[in-house]
N, C-alpha and C positions, 0 to 999 in steps of 0.2 A: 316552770314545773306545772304539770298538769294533776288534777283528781282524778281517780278510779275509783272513787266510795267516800260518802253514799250515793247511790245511784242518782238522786235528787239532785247532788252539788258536784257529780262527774262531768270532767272536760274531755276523756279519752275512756277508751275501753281497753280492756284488759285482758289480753291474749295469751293463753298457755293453751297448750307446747308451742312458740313462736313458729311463724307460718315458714316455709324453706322459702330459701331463696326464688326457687322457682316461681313457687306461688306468688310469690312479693311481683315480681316482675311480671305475670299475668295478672294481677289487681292493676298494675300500673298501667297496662298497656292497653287493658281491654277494659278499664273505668270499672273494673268487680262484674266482668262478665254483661255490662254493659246494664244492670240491673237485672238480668233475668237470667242466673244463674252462680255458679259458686265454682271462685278456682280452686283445683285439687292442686295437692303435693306435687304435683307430675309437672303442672302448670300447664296446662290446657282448663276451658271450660268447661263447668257439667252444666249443660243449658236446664232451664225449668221445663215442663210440658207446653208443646208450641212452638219453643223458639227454638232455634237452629243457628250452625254456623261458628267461627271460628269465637266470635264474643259475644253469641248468643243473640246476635242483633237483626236475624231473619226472622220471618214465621214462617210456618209449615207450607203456606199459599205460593208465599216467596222463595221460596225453598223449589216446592214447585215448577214456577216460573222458571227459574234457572235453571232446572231440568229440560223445560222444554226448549230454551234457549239453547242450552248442551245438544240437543239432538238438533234445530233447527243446522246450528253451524255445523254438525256430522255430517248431513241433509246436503248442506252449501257445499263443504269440502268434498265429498260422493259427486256431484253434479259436476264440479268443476274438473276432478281426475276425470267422469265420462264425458266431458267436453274435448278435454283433453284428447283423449285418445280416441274420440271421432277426428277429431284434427287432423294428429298424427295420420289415423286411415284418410284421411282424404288427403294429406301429403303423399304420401303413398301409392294412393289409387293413382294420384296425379300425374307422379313420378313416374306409374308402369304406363300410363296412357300416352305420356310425351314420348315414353321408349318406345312403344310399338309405332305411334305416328311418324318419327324419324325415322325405324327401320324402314315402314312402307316408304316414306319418300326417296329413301336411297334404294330403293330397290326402282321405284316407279325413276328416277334421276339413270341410274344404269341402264332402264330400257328407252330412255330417251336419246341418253349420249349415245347407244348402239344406232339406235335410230334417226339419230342425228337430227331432233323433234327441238329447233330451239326455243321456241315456243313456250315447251314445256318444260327445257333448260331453265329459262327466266323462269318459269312458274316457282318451281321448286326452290331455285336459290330464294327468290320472296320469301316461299314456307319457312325456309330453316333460319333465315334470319329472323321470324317470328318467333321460333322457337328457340333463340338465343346463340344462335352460330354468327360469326365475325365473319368477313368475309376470306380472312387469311384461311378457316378453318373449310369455306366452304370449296374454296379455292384447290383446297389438297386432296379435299374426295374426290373431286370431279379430276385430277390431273390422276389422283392415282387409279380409278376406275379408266381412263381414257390408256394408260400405262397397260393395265392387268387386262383390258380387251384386246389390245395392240400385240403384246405377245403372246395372246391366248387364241387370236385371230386364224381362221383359215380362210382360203380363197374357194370361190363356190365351183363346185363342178362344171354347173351349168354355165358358168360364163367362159370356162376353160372349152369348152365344147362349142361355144358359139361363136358366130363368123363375125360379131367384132373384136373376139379374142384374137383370132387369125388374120383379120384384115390387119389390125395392130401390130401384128409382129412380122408381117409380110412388106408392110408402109415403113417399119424402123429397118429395118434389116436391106431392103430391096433385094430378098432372097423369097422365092417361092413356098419353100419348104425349111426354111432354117432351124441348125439346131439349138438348143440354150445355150451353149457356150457363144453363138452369133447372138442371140437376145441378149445378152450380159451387154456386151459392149455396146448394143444399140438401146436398149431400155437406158443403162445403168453411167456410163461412163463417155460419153459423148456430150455435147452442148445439150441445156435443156433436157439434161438426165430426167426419166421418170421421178418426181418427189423430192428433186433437188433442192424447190422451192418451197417445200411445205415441211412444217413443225412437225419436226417428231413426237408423239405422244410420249413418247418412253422417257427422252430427256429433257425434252424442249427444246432441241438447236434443230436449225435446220437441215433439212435431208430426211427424208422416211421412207420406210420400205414399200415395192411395192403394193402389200395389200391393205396398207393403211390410205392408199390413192383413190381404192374403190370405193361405189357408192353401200350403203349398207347391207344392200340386197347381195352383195358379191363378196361380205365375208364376213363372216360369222365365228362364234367360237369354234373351233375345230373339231370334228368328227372323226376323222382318218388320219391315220400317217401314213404318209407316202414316202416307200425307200426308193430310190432310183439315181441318173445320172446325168449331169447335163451334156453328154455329147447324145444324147434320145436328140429326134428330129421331132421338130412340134407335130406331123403328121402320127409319127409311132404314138407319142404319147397323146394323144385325143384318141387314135383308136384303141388302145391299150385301157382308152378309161371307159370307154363306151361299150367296150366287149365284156370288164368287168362288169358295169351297171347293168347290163341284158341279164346277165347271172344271179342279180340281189333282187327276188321276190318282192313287188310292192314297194321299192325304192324310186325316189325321184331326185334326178339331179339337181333341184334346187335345197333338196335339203342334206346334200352331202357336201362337207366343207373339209379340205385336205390342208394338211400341214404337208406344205413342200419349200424345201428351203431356200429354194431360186424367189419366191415371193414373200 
């Protein structure tokens, strides 16, 4: 047993109206607001003048402090999201500048394979393996571009006009003046057929059409179609293209390339 009176020979003090529960358990928890305030009914602290905080055990300075500590790390997290999202932009920027450098080299790859620049063949394939192409991959552009010129290809006027076109089919033929339906059997289907021995771009097996035989300067993507028939004698058809070209203002036959089916 303890005393509450007289104050002189008291062991305990003597509390009415007993504290709530609440209050009991912030005395316990917060040591009585840690000496520098009073728990309420509610059970939270009511700090003295000065001190702060959940058991009163800050000061105002400190209290402070922690304020600017709150902003410091807002400061950090701000900086780190605009770090962030420079990144990302420079992911980005990175990402459009690989895309345009590839478009350019497959475009600069296209006018090499036209041009049959190997050269610049190797050059290229180097690039794109730089820029993360396998060889399988690089492998496919270059067959399918070699494909999509192959049947997109025409034979040049100019060479259709020239006397080593004529001497050509005058040597296979041993005919003066023959017609296509004589060039078939003598280009095409005799020993050492025209292209017999060389890879077709279109499939890969051997045999390709005439104007995949020529050098680059004698076929190009196509310009013209030509309708007509192979029993034409090669004489008709050179004049027939020549009487045309007199007619087309500021045309030159090197840069007219016909789609004709015999080639």
């Amino acid at each position: 047993q303890q005393a509450v009176f007289p104050d002189k020979e008291a062991s305990a003090r003597f509390v009415f109206p007993k504290p709530t529960w609440a209050q009991q358990r912030c005395r316990l928890s917060t040591g009585e607001c840690s000496g520098h305030g009073e728990c309420t009914t509610s059970g939270t602290c009511a700090c003295d003048e000065g001190w702060s905080g959940i058991a009163c055990a800050k000061t105002w300075e400190a209290s402070e402090t922690d304020d600017d500590f709150v902003l410091r790390t807002l400061a950090s997290i701000l900086a780190s999201v605009t770090a962030s999202s420079v990144l990302v932009l420079m992911v980005w920027h990175f990402c459009r500048c690989r895309q345009r450098l590839e478009t350019s080299l497959i475009q600069g790859l296209t006018k090499a394979i036209t041009q049959e620049d190997c050269g610049k063949i190797a050059s290229t394939r180097r690039q794109l393996a730089w820029c993360g192409w396998n060889q399988r991959k690089i492998n496919h552009v270059i067959h399918s571009i070699r494909r999509r010129q192959s049947e997109e290809s025409g034979i040049s006027l100019a060479y259709l006009l020239s006397q080593e076109f004529l001497e050509l089919a005058q040597r296979r033929t041993g005919v003066e003046d023959p017609t296509f339906y004589d060039l078939g059997d003598a280009f095409f289907l005799r020993d050492e057929g025209i292209g017999a021995c060389s890879v077709c771009p279109r499939d890969g097996e051997l045999g390709c059409s005439f104007v995949d035989t020529l050098p680059p300067k004698y076929r190009q993507e196509a310009t013209h179609f030509l309708s007509w028939t192979w029993g034409y004698r090669v004489s008709t058809v050179r004049e027939a293209l020549q009487s045309w070209l007199d007619t087309q203002q500021g045309m030159r036959a090197e840069d007219v390339f016909l789609f004709m089916c015999f080639f």
